[in-house]
Structure formats: C-alpha cells, structure tokens
C-alpha positions as CSV (number, residue, x, y, z in Angstrom):
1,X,105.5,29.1,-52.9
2,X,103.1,29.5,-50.0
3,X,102.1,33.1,-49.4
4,X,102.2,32.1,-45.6
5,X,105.1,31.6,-43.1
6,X,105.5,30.8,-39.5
7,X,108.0,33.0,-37.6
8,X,110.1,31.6,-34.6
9,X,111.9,35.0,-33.7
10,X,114.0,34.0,-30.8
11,X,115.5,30.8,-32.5
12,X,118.5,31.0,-34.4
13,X,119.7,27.8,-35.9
14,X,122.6,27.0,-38.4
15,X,121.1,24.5,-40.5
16,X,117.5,23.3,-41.4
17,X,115.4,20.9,-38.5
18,X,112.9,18.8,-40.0
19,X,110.5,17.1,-37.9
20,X,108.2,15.1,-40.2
21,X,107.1,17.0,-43.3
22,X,107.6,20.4,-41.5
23,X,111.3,22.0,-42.3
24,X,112.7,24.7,-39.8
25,X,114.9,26.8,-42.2
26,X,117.4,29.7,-41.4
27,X,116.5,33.0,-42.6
28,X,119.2,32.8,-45.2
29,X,117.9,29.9,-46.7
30,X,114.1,30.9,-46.6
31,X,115.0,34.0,-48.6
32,X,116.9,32.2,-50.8
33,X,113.7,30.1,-51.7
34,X,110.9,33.0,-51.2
35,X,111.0,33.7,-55.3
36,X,108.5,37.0,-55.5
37,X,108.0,37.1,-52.0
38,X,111.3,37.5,-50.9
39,X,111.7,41.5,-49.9
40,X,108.6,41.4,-47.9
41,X,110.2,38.1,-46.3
42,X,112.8,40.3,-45.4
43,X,110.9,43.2,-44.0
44,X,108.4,41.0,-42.2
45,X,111.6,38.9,-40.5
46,X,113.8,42.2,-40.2
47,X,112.0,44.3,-37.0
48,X,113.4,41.5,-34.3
49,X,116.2,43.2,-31.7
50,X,118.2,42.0,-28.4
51,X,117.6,44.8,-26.2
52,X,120.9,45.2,-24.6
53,X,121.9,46.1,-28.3
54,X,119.7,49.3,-28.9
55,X,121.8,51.4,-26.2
56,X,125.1,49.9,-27.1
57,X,124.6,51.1,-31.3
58,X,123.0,54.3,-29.9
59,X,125.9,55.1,-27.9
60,X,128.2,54.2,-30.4
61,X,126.0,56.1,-33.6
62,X,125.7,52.4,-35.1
63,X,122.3,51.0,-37.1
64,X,120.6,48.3,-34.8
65,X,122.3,44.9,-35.1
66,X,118.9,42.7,-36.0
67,X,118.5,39.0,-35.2
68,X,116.9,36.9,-37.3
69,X,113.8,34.4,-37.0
70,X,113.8,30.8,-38.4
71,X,111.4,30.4,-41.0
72,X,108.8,27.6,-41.3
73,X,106.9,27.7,-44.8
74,X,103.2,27.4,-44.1
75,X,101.8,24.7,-46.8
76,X,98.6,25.8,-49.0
77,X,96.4,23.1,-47.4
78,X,97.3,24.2,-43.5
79,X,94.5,25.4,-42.3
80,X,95.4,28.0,-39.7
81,X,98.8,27.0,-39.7
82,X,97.8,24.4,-37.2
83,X,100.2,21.3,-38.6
84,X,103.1,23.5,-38.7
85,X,102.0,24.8,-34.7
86,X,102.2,21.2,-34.4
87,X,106.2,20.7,-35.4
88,X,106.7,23.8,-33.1
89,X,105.3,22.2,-30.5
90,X,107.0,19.0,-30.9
91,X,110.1,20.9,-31.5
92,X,109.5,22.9,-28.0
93,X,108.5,19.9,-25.8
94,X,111.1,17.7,-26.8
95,X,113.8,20.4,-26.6
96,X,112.6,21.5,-22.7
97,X,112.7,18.1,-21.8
98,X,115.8,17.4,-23.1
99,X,117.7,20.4,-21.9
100,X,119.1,20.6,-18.0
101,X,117.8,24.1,-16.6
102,X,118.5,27.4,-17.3
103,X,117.9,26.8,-21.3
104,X,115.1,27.0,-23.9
105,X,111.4,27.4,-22.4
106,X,108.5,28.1,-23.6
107,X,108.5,31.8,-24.5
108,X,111.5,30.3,-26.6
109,X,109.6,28.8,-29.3
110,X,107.0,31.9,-29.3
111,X,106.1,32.1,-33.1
112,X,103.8,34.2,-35.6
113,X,102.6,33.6,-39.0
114,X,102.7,36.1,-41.4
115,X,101.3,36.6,-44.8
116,X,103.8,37.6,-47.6
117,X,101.1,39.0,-50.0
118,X,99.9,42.8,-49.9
119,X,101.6,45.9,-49.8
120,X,105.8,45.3,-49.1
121,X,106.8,46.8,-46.0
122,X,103.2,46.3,-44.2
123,X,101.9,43.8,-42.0
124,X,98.9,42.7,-40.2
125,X,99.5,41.9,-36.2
126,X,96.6,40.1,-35.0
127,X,96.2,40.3,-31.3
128,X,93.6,38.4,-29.0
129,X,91.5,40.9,-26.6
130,X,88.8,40.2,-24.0
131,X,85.9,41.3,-27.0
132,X,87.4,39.2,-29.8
133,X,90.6,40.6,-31.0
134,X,91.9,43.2,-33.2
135,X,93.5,43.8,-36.3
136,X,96.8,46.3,-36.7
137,X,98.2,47.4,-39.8
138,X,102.3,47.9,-39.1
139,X,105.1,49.7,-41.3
140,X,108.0,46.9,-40.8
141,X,110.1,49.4,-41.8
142,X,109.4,51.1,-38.6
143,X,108.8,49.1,-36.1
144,X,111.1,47.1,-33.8
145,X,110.5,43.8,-32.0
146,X,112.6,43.5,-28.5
147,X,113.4,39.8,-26.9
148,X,111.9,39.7,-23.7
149,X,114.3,38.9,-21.2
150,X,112.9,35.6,-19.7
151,X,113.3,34.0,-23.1
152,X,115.7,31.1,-22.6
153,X,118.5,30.4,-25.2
154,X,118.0,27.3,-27.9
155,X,120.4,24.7,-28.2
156,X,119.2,22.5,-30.4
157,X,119.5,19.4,-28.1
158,X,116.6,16.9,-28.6
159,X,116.1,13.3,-29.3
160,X,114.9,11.9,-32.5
161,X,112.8,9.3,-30.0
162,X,110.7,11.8,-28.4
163,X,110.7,14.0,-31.4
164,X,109.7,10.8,-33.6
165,X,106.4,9.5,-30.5
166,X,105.6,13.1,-30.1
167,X,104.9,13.9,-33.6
168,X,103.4,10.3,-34.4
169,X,100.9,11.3,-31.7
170,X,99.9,15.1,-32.3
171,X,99.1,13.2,-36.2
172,X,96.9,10.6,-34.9
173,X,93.6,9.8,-34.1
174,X,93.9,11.5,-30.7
175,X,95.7,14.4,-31.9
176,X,92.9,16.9,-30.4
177,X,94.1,15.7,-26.8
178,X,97.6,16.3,-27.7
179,X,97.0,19.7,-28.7
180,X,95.7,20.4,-24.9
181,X,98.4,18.6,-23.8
182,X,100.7,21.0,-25.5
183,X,98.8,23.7,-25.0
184,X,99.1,23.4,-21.1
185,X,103.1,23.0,-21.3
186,X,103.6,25.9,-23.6
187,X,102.0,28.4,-20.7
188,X,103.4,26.3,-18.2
189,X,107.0,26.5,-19.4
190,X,106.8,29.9,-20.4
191,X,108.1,31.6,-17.2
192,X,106.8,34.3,-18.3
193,X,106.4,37.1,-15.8
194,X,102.9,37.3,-16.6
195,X,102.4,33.5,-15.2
196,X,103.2,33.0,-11.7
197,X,105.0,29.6,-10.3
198,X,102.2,29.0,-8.1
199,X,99.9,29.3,-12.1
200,X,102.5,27.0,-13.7
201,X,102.6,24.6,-11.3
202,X,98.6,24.5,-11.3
203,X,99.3,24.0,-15.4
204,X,101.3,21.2,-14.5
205,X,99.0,19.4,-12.3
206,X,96.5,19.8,-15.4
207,X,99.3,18.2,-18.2
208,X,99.7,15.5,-15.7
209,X,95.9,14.8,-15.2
210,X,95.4,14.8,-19.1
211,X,98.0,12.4,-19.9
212,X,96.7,10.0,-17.0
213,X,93.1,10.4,-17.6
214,X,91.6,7.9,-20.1
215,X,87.9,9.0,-22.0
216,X,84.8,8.1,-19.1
217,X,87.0,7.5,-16.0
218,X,85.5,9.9,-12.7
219,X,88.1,12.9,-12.5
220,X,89.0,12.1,-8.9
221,X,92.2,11.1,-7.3
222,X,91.1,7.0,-6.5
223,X,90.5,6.2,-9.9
224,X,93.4,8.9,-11.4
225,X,95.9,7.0,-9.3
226,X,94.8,3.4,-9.8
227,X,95.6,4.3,-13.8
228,X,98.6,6.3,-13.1
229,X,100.2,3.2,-10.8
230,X,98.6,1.1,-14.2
231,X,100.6,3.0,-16.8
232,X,103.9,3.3,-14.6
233,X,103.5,-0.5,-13.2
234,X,104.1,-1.6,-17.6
235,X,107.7,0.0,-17.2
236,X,109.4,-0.7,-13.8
237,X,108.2,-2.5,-10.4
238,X,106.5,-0.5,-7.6
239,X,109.3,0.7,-5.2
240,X,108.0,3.0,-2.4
241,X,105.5,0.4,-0.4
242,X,102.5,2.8,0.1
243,X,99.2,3.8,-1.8
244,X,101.2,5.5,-4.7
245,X,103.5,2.7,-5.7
246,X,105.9,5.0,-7.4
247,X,108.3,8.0,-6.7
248,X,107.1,9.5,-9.8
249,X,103.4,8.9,-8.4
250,X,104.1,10.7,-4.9
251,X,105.4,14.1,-7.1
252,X,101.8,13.8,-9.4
253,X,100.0,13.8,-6.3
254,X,101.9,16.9,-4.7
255,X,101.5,18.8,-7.8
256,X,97.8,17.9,-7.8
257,X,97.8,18.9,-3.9
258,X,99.4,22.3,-4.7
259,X,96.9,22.8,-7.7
260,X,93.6,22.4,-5.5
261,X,95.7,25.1,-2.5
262,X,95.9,27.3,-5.6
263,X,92.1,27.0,-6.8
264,X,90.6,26.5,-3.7
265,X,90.1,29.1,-1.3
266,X,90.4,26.7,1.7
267,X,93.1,24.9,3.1
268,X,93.7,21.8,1.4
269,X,94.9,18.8,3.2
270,X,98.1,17.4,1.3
271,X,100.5,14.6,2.1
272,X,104.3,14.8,3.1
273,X,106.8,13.5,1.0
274,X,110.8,13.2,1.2
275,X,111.4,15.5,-1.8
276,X,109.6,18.3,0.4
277,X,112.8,18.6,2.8
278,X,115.1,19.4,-0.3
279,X,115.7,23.0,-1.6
280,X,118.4,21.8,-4.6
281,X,115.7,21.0,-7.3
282,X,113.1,23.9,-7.4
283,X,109.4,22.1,-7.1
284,X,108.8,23.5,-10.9
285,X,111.3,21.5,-11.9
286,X,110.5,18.1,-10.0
287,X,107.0,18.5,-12.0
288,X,108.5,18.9,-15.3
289,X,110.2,15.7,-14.7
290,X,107.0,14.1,-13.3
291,X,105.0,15.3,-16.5
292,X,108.1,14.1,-18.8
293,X,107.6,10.2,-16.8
294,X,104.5,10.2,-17.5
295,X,104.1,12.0,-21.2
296,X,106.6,9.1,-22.4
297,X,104.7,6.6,-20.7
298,X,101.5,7.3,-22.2
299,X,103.2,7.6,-25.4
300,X,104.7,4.1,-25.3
301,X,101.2,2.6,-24.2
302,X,99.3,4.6,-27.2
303,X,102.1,2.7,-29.0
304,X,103.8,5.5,-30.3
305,X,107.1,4.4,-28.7
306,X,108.7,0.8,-27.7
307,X,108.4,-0.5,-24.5
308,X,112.1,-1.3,-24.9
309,X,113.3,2.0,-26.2
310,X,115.1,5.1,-25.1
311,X,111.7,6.6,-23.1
312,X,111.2,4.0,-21.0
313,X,114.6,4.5,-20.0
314,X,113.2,8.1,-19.0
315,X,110.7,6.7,-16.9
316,X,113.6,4.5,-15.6
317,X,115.9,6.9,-14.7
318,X,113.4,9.6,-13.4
319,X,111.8,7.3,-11.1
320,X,115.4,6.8,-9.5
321,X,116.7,10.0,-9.8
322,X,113.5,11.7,-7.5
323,X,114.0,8.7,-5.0
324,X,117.0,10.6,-4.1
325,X,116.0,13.8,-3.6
326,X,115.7,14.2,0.2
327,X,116.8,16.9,2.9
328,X,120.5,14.8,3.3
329,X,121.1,16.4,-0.1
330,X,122.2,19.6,1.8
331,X,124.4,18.2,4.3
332,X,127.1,20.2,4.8
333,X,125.8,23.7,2.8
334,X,126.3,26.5,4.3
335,X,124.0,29.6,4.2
336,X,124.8,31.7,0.8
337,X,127.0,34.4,2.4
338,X,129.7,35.1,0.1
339,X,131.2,33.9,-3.4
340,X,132.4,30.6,-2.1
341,X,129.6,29.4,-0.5
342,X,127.2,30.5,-3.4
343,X,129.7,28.6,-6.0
344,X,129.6,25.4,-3.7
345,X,125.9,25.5,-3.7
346,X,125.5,25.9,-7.3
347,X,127.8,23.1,-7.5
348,X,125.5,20.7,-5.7
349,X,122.2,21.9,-7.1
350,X,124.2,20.8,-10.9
351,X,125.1,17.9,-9.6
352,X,121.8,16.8,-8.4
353,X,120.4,18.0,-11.5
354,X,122.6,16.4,-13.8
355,X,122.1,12.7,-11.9
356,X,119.2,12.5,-13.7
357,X,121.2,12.3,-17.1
358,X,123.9,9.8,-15.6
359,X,121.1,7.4,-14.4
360,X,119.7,7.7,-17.4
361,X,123.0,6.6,-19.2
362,X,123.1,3.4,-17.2
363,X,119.7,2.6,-17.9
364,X,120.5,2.9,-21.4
365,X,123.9,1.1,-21.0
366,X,121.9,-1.8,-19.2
367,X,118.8,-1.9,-22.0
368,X,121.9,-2.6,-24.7
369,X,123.8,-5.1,-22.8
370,X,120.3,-7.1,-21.7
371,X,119.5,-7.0,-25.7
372,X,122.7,-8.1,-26.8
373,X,122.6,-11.2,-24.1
374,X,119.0,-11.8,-25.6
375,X,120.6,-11.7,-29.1
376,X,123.3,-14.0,-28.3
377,X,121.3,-16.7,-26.9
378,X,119.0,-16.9,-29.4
C-alpha cells in the first residue's frame, strides 16, 4: 500500500469514481484497504468541520460532527502526486462544466496529499510563502479544518465524453499545455474571496488564449482570431456576418477586451456586442461557456474526441444558446422590490440558464436521428 494519499476534503461521494487508472474512494472504503496505515488515515482525514456545526455541538455540549474527505491513493511511481492532480483536475473541469450554477467550483475539488508514514497523530502541512515555503509539524488530534463558505456543493454530474477527451489529453504528448490549461480554470473557478471577478475573468481570457493558440503563431488578436474562426468553422457554419464569424467568437474577444482593461492602465478600446445589454447570465458565466466551446473544440481537433460526438454538440448548442442572450431577455422584469418580483426574476435568470441544456438536447436528438438516416441508407 502506498504510504501516500491525495485528500479531497470537501467532496463526499457514495461510491468509488474512477477516471482512468485513478480511483476516488470514500473514506470508509480507503480505511478499509489502508492495512498498517489505517489509524493515521484516520487522524490525518479526521480534522475536516462544516462551520455552522461547531456552535450548534457547542451549544448543545455535543463532540464536533466531522465530515470526511474522499481518498485518492497516491501510486509509488507518482512523482509529486502529479497523475493523480491530473484525475482531480479532470474530475473538477468536467464537473463545472457540466453543472448549471450555483454548484461545485473550484475551491470544491481543493485537495492535499499526505504521507501516512511517521509518527500517528502528526502531520506535515506544507505551505507556499513569498521566500520558498515552509514546513509545519501538526497534532491531528488537535487541530480542526473549517469549509470555507464559498465552497460549492459536489453532485457528481459529469459526462464520461468530456471525462474520457479530457483525460486522453492531460496523458498525451501535449500534456504540459493541459496542465496550464487547468491550472488557469482551477483559480479561475475558484470564487474565492481572495480572486476578484475582474482576476477571474482576466484567467479566463488567458484559458481561452491557450486553447486557441497553436506553438509559433504571433500572440495578437489578427492571427488568434483567424484560428479561433478555424477551429469553430470544423463544427458549425459562421452565423453572425462580421469579422468574428461566431457568437462564441464575439464573447472570446470581450473577455480578451476586459483582460487588457484589467492589465492595462489605460482605457482600452473594446467592441459592443448584444450579450452586453443582458443582466440574466453574469459575464463570468458567459466566459465559462465560451472557454467550455472552445476547450471541446480543441479537444476534438487534437483528436481526442469525434467530430460527431456529444462535444460537438456543446459547441452546437452553446453557439445558439449565447445568440440569444440580448437586452429583450428582460422585458417585462420589474426592479427587485419585494418577494415576488425577486422569485420572477430568478425564474427568468433559470430559465435562460437552463436553455443551454435544452438546446443541447436537440442537438443531440438531431446527431442520432441524422446517424440513424445515414445507417439506414447504407
């Protein structure tokens, strides 16, 4: 047994996830299979708390109901723990993508490894600083972990599809590049109050330039776009008439607009899109869909998906789904001023939301019933 494990504190799951040769376990299982290292397993996974919990047990004279982490063994040959990161990762992206809002982000999947050898009871909390970093020694026995509040809950809702191109990629070739890719999304996603949504947004611009930019071509917006309008142009047909070609292109290029504002302590000139006039899907959200077009459109031209398959339908549906988005969406809202009006304008911001996933249904519904007329015919 490895003397290593990862730690996802903030995930609880039900039953073992396995994503390639990586297996997500619950903590009842990974006990179960620790052998020797078992009780310092358990001390090690035993110091993580809600924080609403700690007043309610102190007020009632109760111990402190723990949660418990899944458990990712950390094979002998991992150097770092960096293939197991990896299934994390995968496990993170595909989830975030997956999900509608208000559900898992990045500070979700927050993770630590920790070394079952030494002393039981002990454990040694690396933490980066600006000189290096420094090393802790911590009694587990006395020490409590609290969930930050901006942590978003898990569901488990992902698709093998991504899951499967996502972790075909982070293993290949290019794998470096993926890591950045990920990288960026984890900080990005984490909305942390540490990261601003001005940051983020900047971190999205960067994910988006990454997966567009190909090894020698000029970091500058003629030749970015050119590619971008490339990689889009294998999946659906050019539908807005000007220099971007694509819905999906005009949010990449105001992401990239509100990225050089950010960096740049002079006004930046920027271009005016429909999208702009609407106040139902928050702009941090249009870019995650914008990153998620073009993340599974890179991933079917690296060829770790099918042109045919369930992410083109992404690119698809997401392409439709932000050609809607304009200031009509609002028509008839009025101002939040009590109960009603707040519940009728949560209604509408779910509903535009959720046409994503309905457009991508009938994209789906039309890629099986074009293959099954191809099938017949033949």
């Amino acid at each position: 047994m490895t003397g290593t494990v990862l730690l996802l504190p903030w995930i609880q799951i039900e039953k073992p996830i396995t994503i390639g040769d990586v297996t997500f376990c619950t903590f009842g299982d990974a006990l179960l299979i620790a052998g020797e290292a078992r009780g310092q397993l358990e001390a090690v996974g035993s110091i993580y708390v809600e924080g609403y919990t700690l007043g309610i047990a102190a007020g009632r004279g109760e111990p402190v109901p723990h949660i418990y982490p899944t458990v990712v063994f950390v094979a002998e040959n991992d150097k770092d723990g960096r293939h197991a990161r990896d299934a994390v990762d995968v496990l993170m992206l595909s989830t975030i993508l997956e999900n509608s809002i208000m559900h898992a982000n990045g500070a979700t999947f927050a993770h630590v490894m920790r070394w079952l050898g030494g002393e039981r009871g002990f454990m040694v909390d690396i933490t980066p600083r600006m000189h290096g970093s420094t090393r802790n020694l911590i009694g587990a026995e006395a020490y409590l972990e609290m969930k930050p509040p901006h942590v978003g809950p898990f569901h488990h809702a992902r698709r093998l599809s991504m899951v499967d191109a996502l972790w075909a990629a982070v293993n290949s070739p290019t794998g470096d590049d993926w890591h950045e890719v990920f990288d960026t999304l984890r900080t990005a996603t984490s909305e942390s109050p540490d990261v601003s949504m001005d940051l983020a947004r900047s971190l999205m611009a960067k994910a988006a330039t990454l997966l567009t930019h190909q090894l020698g071509m000029p970091d500058k917006k003629g030749p970015l776009l050119a590619r971008l309008r490339a990689l889009l142009g294998r999946l659906i047909a050019e539908s807005t008439g000007d220099a971007y070609g694509f819905h999906i292109a005009r949010v990449w290029q105001a992401v990239r607009d509100h990225r050089n504002e950010f960096w740049h302590p002079e006004p930046w000139a920027t271009d005016t899109f429909p999208f702009m006039g609407q106040r139902l899907v928050a702009p941090m959200l249009l870019a995650l869909r914008m990153v998620h077009a073009v993340l599974a459109a890179r991933l079917i031209e690296d060829g770790f998906a099918p042109e045919d398959g369930e992410l083109a339908d992404d690119v698809n549906a997401i392409e439709q789904w932000i050609a809607t988005l304009a200031a009509d969406l609002e028509k008839g809202l009025e101002p939040v001023r009590c109960p009603v009006t707040f519940m009728a304008r949560k209604k509408r911001v779910d509903d535009t939301h959720d046409a994503f996933y309905k457009l991508r249904s009938r994209a789906r519904l039309a890629r099986g019933v074009a293959r099954a007329m191809r099938t017949s015919s033949a």
